[in-house]
Structure formats: C-alpha cells, structure tokens
C-alpha positions as YAML, in Angstrom:
chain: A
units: angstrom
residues:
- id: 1
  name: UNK
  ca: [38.98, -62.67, 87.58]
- id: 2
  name: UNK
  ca: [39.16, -65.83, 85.15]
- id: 3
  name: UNK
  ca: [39.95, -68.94, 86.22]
- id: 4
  name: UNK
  ca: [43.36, -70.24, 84.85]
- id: 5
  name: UNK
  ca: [44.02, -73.80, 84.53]
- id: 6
  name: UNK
  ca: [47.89, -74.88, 84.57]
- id: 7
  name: UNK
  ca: [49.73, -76.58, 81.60]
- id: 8
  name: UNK
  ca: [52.50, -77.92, 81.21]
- id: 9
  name: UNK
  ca: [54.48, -77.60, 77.96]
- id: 10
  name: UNK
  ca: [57.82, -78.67, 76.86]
- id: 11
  name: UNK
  ca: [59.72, -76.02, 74.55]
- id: 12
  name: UNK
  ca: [63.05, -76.70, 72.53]
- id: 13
  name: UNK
  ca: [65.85, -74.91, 74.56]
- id: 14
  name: UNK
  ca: [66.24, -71.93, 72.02]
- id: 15
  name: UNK
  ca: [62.07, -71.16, 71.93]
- id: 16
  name: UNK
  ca: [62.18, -71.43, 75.82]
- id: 17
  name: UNK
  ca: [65.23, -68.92, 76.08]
- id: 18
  name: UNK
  ca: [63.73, -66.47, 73.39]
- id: 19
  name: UNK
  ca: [60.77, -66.45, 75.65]
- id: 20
  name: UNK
  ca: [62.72, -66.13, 78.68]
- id: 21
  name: UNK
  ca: [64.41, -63.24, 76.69]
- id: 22
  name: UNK
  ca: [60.87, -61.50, 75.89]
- id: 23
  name: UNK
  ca: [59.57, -62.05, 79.43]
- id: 24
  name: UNK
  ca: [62.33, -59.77, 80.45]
- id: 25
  name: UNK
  ca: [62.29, -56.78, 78.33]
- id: 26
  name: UNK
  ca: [58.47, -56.57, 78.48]
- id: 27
  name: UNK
  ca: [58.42, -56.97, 82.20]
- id: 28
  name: UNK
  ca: [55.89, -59.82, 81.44]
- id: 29
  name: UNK
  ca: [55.56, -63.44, 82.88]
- id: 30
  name: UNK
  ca: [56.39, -66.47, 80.73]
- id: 31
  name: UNK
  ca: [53.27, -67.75, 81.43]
- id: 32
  name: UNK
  ca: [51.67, -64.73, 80.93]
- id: 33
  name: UNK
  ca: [53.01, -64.44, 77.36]
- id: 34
  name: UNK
  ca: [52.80, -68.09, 76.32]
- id: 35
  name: UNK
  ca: [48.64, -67.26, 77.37]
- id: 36
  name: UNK
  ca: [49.09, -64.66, 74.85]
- id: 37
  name: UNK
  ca: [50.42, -66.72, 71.68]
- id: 38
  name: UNK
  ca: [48.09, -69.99, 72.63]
- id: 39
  name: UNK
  ca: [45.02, -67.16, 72.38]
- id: 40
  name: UNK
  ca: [46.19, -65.27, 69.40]
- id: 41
  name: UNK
  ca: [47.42, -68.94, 67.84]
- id: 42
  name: UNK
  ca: [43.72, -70.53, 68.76]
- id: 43
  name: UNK
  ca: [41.95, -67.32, 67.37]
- id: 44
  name: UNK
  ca: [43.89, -67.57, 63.71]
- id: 45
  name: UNK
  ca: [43.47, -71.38, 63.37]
- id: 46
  name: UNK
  ca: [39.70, -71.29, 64.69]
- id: 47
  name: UNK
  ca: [38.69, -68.47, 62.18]
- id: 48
  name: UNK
  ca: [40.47, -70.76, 59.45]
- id: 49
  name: UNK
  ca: [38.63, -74.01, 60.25]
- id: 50
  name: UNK
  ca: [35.06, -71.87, 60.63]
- id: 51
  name: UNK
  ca: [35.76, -70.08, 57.15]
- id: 52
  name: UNK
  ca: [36.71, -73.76, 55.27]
- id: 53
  name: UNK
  ca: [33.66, -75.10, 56.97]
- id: 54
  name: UNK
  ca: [31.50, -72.48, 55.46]
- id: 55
  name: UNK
  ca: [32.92, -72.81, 51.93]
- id: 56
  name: UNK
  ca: [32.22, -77.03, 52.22]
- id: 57
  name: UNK
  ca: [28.89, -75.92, 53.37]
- id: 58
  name: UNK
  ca: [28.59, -73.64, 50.32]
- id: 59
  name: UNK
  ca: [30.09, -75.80, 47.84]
- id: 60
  name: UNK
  ca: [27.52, -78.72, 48.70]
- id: 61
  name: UNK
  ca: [24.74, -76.11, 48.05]
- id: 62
  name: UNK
  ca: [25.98, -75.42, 44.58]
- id: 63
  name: UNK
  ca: [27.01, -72.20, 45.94]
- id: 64
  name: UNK
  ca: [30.40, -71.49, 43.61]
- id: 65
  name: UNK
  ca: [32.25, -69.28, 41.34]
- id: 66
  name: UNK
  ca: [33.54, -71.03, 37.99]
- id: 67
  name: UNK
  ca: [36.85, -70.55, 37.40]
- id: 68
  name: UNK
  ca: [36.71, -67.70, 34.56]
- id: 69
  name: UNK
  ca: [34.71, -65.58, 37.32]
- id: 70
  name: UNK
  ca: [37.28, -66.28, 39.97]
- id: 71
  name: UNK
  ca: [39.99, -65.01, 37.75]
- id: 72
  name: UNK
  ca: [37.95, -62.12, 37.05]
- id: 73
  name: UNK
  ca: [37.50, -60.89, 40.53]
- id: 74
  name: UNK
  ca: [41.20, -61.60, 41.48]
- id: 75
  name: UNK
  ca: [42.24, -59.73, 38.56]
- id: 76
  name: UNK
  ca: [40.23, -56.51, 39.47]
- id: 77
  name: UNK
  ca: [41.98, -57.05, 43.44]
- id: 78
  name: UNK
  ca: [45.04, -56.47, 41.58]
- id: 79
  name: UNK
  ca: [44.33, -53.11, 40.45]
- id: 80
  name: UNK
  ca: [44.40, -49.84, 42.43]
...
C-alpha cells in the first residue's frame, strides 16, 4: 500500500459539485478521483516540460530542421 499524504484544495462551487456529481455515479471517492486528475494532469505537463527541454538541448547542439524541411515533413503528415 502507498503512502498518501493529505491536501487540501479549494474548488469553485460548480467544479466541486461536478465532482461531487462524478463521485456518485462511479461509486468513487472525491479524493479518490481528484488523485486521478492531479496524476493524469502531472503526467501530461511533465512529458511537455521533458520534451521542450530536449528540443533546447537540441537546438544548442545545432541539432535543427530549417524551415523548408519542416514544411516538408508536415506536408507528407498530411497525406494518407
């Protein structure tokens, strides 16, 4: 079992009751679900601040794409 540490948050009345709302219907906790979005919200913004890490890292190498190349490759995403 994980140890849990308690926080408290403060939630504008119409987040809270939507939460409330969800706890219900999924036979979940509040807490348990606000766990959920904080992990799945920290996951998402952690992945985003590794990746523009990397590319600064990259960029100060000299590692880049000029621009005409960049189109290139987006262009050819496009297609199926």
């Amino acid at each position: 079992m994980t140890k849990a540490s308690l926080l408290s948050v403060r939630l504008p009345e119409d987040l809270a009751k939507r939460l409330e709302n969800l706890a219900k219907s999924t036979d979940r906790s509040k807490s348990y679900l606000a766990a959920c979005a904080v992990e799945e919200y920290l996951a998402v913004q952690e992945w985003q601040v590794t990746a523009i890490h990397e590319g600064i890292a990259a960029a100060e190498k000299g590692q880049v794409v000029g621009h005409d190349e960049a189109l290139k490759e987006l262009k050819r995403w496009g297609r199926r």
